[in-house]
SEMI-533367 format. One record per residue (C-alpha): x, y, z; residue in one letter. Coordinates in steps of 0.2 Angstrom, whole numbers. Example, Ala and Ser with C-alpha at 12.3 -4.5 7.8 and 13.67 -1.06 7.14 Angstrom:
<sites>
      X      Y      Z  code
     62    -22     39     A
     68     -5     36     S
</sites>
This chain:
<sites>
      X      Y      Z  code
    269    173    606     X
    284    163    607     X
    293    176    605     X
    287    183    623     X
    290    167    629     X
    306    167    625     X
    312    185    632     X
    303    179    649     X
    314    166    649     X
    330    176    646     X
    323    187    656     X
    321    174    673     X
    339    168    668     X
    345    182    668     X
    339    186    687     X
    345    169    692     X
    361    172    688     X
    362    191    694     X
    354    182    711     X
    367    167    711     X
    381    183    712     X
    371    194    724     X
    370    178    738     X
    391    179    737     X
    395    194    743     X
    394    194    760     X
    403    177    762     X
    415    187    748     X
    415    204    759     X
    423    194    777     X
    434    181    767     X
    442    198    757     X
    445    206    774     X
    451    191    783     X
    464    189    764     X
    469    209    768     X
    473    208    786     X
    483    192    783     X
    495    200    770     X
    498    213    780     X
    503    204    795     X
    513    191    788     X
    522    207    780     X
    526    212    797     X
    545    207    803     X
    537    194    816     X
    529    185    802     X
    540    189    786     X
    557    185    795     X
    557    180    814     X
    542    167    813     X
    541    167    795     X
    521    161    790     X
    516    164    772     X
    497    172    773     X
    490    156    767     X
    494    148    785     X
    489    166    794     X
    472    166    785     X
    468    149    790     X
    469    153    807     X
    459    170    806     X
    445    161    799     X
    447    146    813     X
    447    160    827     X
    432    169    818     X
    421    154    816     X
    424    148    834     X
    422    165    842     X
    410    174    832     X
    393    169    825     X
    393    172    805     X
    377    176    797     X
    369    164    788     X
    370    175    774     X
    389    173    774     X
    391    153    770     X
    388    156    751     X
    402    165    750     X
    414    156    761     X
    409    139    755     X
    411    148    735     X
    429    154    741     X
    436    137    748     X
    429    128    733     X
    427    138    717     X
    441    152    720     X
    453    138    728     X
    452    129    710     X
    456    145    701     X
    470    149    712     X
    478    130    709     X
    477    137    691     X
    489    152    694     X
    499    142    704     X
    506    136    687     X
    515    153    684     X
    528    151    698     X
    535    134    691     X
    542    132    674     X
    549    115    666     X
    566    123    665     X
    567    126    685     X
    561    106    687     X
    576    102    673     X
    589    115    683     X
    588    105    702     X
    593     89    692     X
    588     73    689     X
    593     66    708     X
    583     78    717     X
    568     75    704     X
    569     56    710     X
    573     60    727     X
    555     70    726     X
    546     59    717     X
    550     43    729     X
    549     50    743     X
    530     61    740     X
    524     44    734     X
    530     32    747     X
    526     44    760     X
    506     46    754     X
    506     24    753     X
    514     25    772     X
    502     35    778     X
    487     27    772     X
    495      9    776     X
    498     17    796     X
    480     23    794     X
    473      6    792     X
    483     -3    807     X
    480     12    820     X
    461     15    812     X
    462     31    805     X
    448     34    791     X
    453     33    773     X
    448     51    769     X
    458     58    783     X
    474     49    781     X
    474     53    762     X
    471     73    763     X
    486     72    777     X
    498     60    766     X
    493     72    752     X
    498     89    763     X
    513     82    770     X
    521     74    753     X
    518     88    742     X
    512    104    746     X
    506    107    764     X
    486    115    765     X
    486    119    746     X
    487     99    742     X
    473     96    755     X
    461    107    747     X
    466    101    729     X
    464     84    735     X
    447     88    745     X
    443     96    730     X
    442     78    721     X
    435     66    736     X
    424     79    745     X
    431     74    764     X
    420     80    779     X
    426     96    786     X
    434     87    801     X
    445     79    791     X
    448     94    780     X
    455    101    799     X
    464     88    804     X
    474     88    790     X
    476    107    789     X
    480    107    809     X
    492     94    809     X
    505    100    793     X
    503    116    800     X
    509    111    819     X
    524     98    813     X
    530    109    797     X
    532    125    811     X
    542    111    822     X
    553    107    809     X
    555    121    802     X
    566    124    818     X
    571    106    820     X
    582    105    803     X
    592    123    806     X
    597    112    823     X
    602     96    813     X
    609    106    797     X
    624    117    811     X
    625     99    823     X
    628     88    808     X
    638    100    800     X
    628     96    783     X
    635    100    765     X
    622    115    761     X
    615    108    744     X
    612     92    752     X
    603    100    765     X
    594    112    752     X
    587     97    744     X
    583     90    762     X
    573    103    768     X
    565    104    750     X
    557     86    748     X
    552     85    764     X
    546    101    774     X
    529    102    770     X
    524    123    769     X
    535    134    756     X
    535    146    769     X
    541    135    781     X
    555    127    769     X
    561    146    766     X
    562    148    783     X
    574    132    786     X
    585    136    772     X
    589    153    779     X
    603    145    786     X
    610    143    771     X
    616    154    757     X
    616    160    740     X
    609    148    727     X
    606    133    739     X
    593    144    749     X
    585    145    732     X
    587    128    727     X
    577    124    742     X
    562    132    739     X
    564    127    719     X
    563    109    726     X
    549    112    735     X
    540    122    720     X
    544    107    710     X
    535     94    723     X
    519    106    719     X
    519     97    702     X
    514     81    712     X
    494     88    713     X
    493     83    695     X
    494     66    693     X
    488     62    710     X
    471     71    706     X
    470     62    692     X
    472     46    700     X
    462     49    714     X
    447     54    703     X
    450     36    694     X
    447     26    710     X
    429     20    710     X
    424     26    728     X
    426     45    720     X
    419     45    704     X
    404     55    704     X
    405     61    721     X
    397     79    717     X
    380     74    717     X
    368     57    722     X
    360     61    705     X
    374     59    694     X
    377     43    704     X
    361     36    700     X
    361     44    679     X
    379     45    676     X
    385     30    683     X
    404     25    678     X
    409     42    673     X
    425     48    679     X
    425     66    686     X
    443     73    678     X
    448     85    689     X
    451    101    676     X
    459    114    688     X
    475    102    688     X
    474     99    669     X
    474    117    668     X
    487    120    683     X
    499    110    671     X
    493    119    656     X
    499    136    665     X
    516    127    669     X
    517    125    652     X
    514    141    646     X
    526    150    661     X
    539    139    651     X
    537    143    633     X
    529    159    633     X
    538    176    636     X
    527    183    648     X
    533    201    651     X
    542    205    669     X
    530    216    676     X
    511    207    671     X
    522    190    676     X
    523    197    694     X
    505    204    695     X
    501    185    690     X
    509    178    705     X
    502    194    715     X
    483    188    710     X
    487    171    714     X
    495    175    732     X
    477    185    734     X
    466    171    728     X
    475    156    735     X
    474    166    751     X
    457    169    753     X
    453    152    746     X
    462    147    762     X
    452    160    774     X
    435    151    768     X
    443    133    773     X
    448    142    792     X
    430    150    791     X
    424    132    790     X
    435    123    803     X
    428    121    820     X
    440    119    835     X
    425    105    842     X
    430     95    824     X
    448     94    829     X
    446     88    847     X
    435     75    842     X
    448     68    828     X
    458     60    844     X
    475     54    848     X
    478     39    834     X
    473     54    820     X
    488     65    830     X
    501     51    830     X
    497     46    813     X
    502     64    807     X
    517     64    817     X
    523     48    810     X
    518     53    792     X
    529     69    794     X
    542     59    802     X
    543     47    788     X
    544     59    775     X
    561     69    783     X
    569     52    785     X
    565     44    769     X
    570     60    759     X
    586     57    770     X
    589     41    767     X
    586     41    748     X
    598     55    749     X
    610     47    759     X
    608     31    744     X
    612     43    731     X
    626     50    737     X
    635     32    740     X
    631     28    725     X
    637     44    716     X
    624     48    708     X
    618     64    717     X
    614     80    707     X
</sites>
């Protein structure tokens, strides 16, 4: 008898689980089609070289377009809200395989300072100018987080931890998106006017343009190794989603936050953010381990795909209403907070160099 009881079990199990999967798919189906239409147009020459956008940035505004313009199905929201949640973690993972400890070792102990203090000092600033122009917490810490390290990745990393409303999700996204397409025209402009050394302006545009796309884009002007250097510096500032996760899950306001249950039966726990322990775990791994050329590039490949349509289901979730109700203060703080971080990186730089110390 218990025996039957026990294969009825596994058997309703079973069906859950097969059910749980079968809810996904169409969510699954549009994000996969919004992820193929945006590689293939940021492979077209507008996209790739004249306005370079990587398909992360292109995605996210399908998915806005879509979900302002076109009524989803219900049925869909599974999928979309599984692709920006769950698929977003497993794509941070990959991440790990385009950095290696010998690349962060290679740009130099400098330019790993001149990272590290100006990504930290920028996420204070722009929580501190939150709280004088009333700005909420949430907001101001998914927008410090995308401007000092990596642009919409580190928001949805972040957003991952604190669980932020989907306005401020949008802000956020909206704003690093519109100031790191300005600059990424601005610096080319300060770089011929200024007549900058190019490995100064490599390390520049590295710590503080806030897309990989858009920092590849502004170091066209210059050549050879210090165009590579640039985006190395800005690879390097990914490691930054590490330790701030971690931290942020330590603050009391965000432990717990998945559930009011395990608030009320769990109370005290911290919620360790695993998908940037493992993130660093793969960093690890692309450094010691001699992963062979061709399964190495399908890695970054797969992770391009999923971090992709990771970012479709955060557009398919973004609502241009959210956006204009965010308002004025919200606009000027990200266009201070992205200000800050170009002239802080500049400065500390610029302090470096007097006190010959740089590279």
């Amino acid at each position: 008898m218990s025996r039957k009881v026990n294969l009825s079990s596994n058997n309703k199990m079973s069906y859950s689980k097969f059910s749980s999967i079968i809810v996904l798919i169409p969510g699954l189906i549009v994000v996969g089609i919004i992820s193929i239409i945006s590689i293939l147009v940021q492979s077209t020459t507008l996209f790739s070289k004249i306005i370079p956008l990587s398909s992360l940035i292109i995605s996210i505004i399908i998915g806005m377009i879509i979900n302002n313009f076109i009524t989803l199905p219900i049925s869909t929201r599974e999928g979309i809200r599984f692709s920006s949640k769950k698929i977003l973690r497993l794509a941070i993972i990959f991440l790990g395989f385009k950095l290696s400890i010998w690349e962060v070792l290679k740009v130099g102990w400098s330019s790993i300072f001149t990272i590290l203090l100006s990504s930290t000092l920028t996420i204070f600033f722009t929580i501190w100018l939150s709280k004088i122009i009333k700005v909420p917490f949430n907001r101001a810490l998914l927008l410090g987080s995308g401007v000092s390290i990596c642009g919409a990745s580190a928001v949805a990393a972040v957003d991952a931890v604190i669980q932020a409303e989907e306005e401020d999700v949008a802000f956020a996204i909206g704003a690093i998106t519109l100031f790191g397409t300005v600059y990424m025209f601005v610096y080319p402009i300060i770089h011929t006017i200024f007549n900058m050394g190019n490995e100064i302006y490599a390390l520049w545009a590295g710590s503080s343009i806030h897309e990989v796309a858009q920092v590849a884009a502004a170091s066209s002007v210059i050549i050879g190794k210090f165009r590579d250097m640039a985006t190395t510096v800005k690879m390097i500032r990914v490691l930054f989603i590490v330790p701030l996760t971690l931290v942020i899950s330590l603050m009391p306001m965000y432990r717990n936050k998945n559930s009011e249950q395990q608030k009320s039966n769990q109370k005290g726990k911290i919620t360790i953010p695993w998908f940037a322990i493992l993130f660093f775990i793969t960093v690890l791994i692309n450094t010691f381990v001699s992963i062979p050329f061709n399964i190495h590039q399908k890695l970054i490949t797969f992770d391009n795909w999923i971090m992709t349509a990771a970012m479709a289901g955060l557009g398919l979730d973004i609502s241009f209403k959210m956006m204009r109700n965010i308002g004025v203060r919200a606009f000027l703080l990200g266009a201070f907070s992205s200000l800050f971080i170009s002239l802080i990186s500049a400065l500390i730089i610029e302090l470096l160099i007097n006190f010959k110390i740089f590279m």
